[in-house]
N, C-alpha and C positions, 0 to 999 in steps of 0.2 A: 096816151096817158102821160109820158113825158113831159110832152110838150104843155098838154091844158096844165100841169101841175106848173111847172116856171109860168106861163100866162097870168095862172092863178095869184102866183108869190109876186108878178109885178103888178096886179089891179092893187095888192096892198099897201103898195110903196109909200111911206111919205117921211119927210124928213128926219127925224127922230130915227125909224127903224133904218133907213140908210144909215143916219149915225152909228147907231149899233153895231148893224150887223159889218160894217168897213174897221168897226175897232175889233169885235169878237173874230173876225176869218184871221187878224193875223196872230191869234195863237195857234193860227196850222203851218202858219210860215218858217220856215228856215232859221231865222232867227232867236226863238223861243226855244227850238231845236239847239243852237247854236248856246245859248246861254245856259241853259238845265246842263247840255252835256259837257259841256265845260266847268259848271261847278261842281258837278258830281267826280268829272276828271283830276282837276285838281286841289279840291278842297277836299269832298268825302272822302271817297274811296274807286282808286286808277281802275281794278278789275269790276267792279259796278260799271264805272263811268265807260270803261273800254266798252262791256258785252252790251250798254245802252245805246253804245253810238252805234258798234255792228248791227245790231236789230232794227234801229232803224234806217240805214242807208242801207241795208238787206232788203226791208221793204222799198225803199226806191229804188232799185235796178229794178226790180220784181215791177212797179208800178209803172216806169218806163218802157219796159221789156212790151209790156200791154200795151200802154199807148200807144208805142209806136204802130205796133202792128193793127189794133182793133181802127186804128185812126179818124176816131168820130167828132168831127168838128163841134166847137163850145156854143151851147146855146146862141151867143150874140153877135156867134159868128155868122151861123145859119138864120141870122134872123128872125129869129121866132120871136125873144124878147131883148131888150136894150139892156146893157150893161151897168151897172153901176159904179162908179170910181172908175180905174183904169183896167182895162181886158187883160187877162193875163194868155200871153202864147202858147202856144204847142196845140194838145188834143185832149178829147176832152174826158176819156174811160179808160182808167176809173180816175177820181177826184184825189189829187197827191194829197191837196190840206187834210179832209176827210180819214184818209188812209193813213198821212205823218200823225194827227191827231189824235186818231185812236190808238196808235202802234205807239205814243207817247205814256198815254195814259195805263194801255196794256201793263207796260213794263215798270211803269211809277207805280202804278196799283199792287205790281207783284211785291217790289220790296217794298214800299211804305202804306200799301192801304191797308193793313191791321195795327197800325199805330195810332190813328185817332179816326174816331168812327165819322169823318166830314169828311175826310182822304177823296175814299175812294167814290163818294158821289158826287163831289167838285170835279174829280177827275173828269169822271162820264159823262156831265151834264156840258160841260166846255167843249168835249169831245164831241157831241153830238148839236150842241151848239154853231161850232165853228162849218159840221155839214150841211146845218140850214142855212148859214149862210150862204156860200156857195150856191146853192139855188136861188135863193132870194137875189144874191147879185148879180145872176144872168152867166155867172161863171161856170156854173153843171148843170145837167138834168139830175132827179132824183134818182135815178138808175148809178149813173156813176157816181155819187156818192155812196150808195149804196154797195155796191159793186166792194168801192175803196176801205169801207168798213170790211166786209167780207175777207178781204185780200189780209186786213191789216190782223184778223184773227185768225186765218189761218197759217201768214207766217210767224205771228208771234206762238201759235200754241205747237208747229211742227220744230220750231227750234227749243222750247221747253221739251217740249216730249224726246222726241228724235237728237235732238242732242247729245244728253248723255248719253245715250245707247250706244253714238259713235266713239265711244270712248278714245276724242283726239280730243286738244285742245282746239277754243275757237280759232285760233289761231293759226294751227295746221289746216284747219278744214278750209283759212282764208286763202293757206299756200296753194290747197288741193284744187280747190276752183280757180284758182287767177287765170290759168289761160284760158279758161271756158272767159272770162269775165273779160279779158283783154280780146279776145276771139269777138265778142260780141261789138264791141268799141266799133269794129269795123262794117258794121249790121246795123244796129242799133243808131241813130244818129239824134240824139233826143242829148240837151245840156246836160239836164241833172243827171242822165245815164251816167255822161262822161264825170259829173264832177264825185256820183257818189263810188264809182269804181276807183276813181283816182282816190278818194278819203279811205276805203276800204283797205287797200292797199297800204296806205300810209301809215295811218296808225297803228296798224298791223306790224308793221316792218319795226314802227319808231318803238312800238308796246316793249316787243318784245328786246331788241337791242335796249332799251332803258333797262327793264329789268331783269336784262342779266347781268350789264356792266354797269348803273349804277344803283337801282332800285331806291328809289331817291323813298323815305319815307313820311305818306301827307299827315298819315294820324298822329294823334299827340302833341301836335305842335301848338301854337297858343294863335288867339280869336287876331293879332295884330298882324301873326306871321299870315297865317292863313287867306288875312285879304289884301296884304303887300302881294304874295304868290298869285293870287286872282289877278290884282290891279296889272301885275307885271305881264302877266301869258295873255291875258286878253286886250292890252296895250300895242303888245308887239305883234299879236294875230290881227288885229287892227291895221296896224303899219303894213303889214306882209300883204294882207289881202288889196289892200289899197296903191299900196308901190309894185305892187308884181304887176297890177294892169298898166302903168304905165312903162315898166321894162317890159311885158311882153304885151302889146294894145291889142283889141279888138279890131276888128277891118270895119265891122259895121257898131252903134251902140244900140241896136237892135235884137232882140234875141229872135223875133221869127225869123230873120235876115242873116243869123249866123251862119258863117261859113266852116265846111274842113277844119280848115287852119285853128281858127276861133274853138272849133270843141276842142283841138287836142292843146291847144295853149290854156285852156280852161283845166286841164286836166293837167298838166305842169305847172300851174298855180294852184290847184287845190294839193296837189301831191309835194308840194314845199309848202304852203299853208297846215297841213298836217302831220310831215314831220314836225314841224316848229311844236306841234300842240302834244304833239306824243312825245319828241323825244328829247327837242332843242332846248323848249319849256323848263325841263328836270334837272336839265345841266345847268342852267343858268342859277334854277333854284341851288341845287345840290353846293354853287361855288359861292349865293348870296348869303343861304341860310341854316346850311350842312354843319353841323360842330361833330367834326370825325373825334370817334372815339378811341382811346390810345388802351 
């Protein structure tokens, strides 16, 4: 069944829906990831933007943890059908875009889809969008998207539920697991595993040292400050991410081809990549645009 279904999504191919579906798949990428939680970080509101980034890089260890192990090669890998644009690496169950995608919308749905009634069916429609594509571009079978949907609602509704009951803060519970998380580093050999343990960790650490010692605060501030503060964190996370590869290089620029060495320098680049966003960010703010009160 898998398979006739991707067959199926490549007799339809033609230009146009290429187009489309290579623009719509990367709202599941990292990126889109990358920008929302960022604004939510330091524009909205830090304990929003913190418990959005947790949920989702909670789903990717979660989605890695799988891959690695179920280890099902990507359609166009196996040959069945031909890929469209560029093949992405690793394995192929369940579908990380699928899975980042809905676990995006999940959690935008929860706080803003009762504020305007087109919220939360853009959400869903994108979300379920970005899994057809996937299929259609030879990158999943419809099982692991599937699958990643599945995944992506049951960690988003065990950490609503089961959450409070553990009456700890996220944050404790980030402390409580890091050695299971760091235990796994050495199991697990999959990049995003390593880069979203290392982001887990970080923000964590930087969350919480920002606010105790400065608690820099984002509300209230005015529409000018507010996107000087963006332009500033996301300038210098730009530079960071960009100059840590050449102070610490990759051996190969291949990610099927990554070595040892390469995940854990990926993991001490994202782990200075995220202090910067959690905690180096605030300070900077706190010394540009802080008027201490006397």
């Amino acid at each position: 069944m898998d398979q006739a279904i991707s067959i199926w999504f490549e007799s339809i191919r033609n230009g146009f829906l290429d187009a489309f579906f290579l623009i719509i798949t990367e709202f599941g990428d990292e990126l889109v990831f990358l920008i929302i939680s960022s604004i939510l970080f330091w524009v909205v509101n830090k304990e929003l933007g913190y418990k959005f980034m947790l949920i989702f890089l909670g789903t990717i260890t979660v989605n890695d943890f799988l891959k690695f192990f179920i280890d099902r090669p990507r359609p166009w890998q196996s040959g069945v059908v031909s890929v469209v644009g560029e093949g992405s690496y690793g394995h192929s169950m369940p579908s990380g875009h699928a899975q980042g995608s809905m676990t995006m919308a999940l959690a935008l749905d929860k706080n803003y889809g009762k504020t305007k009634k087109w919220v939360s069916p853009l959400l869903f429609t994108m979300a379920i969008l970005v899994s057809i594509s996937r299929v259609y571009l030879g990158q999943h079978y419809v099982s692991d998207v599937l699958v990643g949907i599945v995944v992506a609602f049951i960690v988003f509704y065990a950490v609503m539920k089961f959450g409070p009951k553990l009456k700890i803060t996220p944050q404790k519970f980030v402390y409580l697991i890091s050695p299971l998380l760091i235990g796994l580093l050495f199991v697990v050999t999959e990049k995003n595993f390593f880069v979203a343990v290392a982001a887990m960790l970080a923000l964590t650490i930087g969350y919480d040292l920002e606010k105790k010692y400065l608690n820099y605060e984002i509300q209230n501030r005015t529409v000018l400050t507010k996107v000087l503060t963006y332009a500033i964190g996301l300038i210098i996370a730009l530079l960071l991410k960009e100059g840590l590869k050449m102070v610490l290089p990759y051996t190969t620029d291949i990610d099927a081809e990554m070595t040892t060495l390469d995940l854990w320098l990926d993991f001490v680049r994202y782990f200075i990549l995220c202090i910067w966003v959690s905690l180096g960010s605030f300070a900077v703010f706190h010394l540009i645009f802080n008027r201490n009160k006397r």
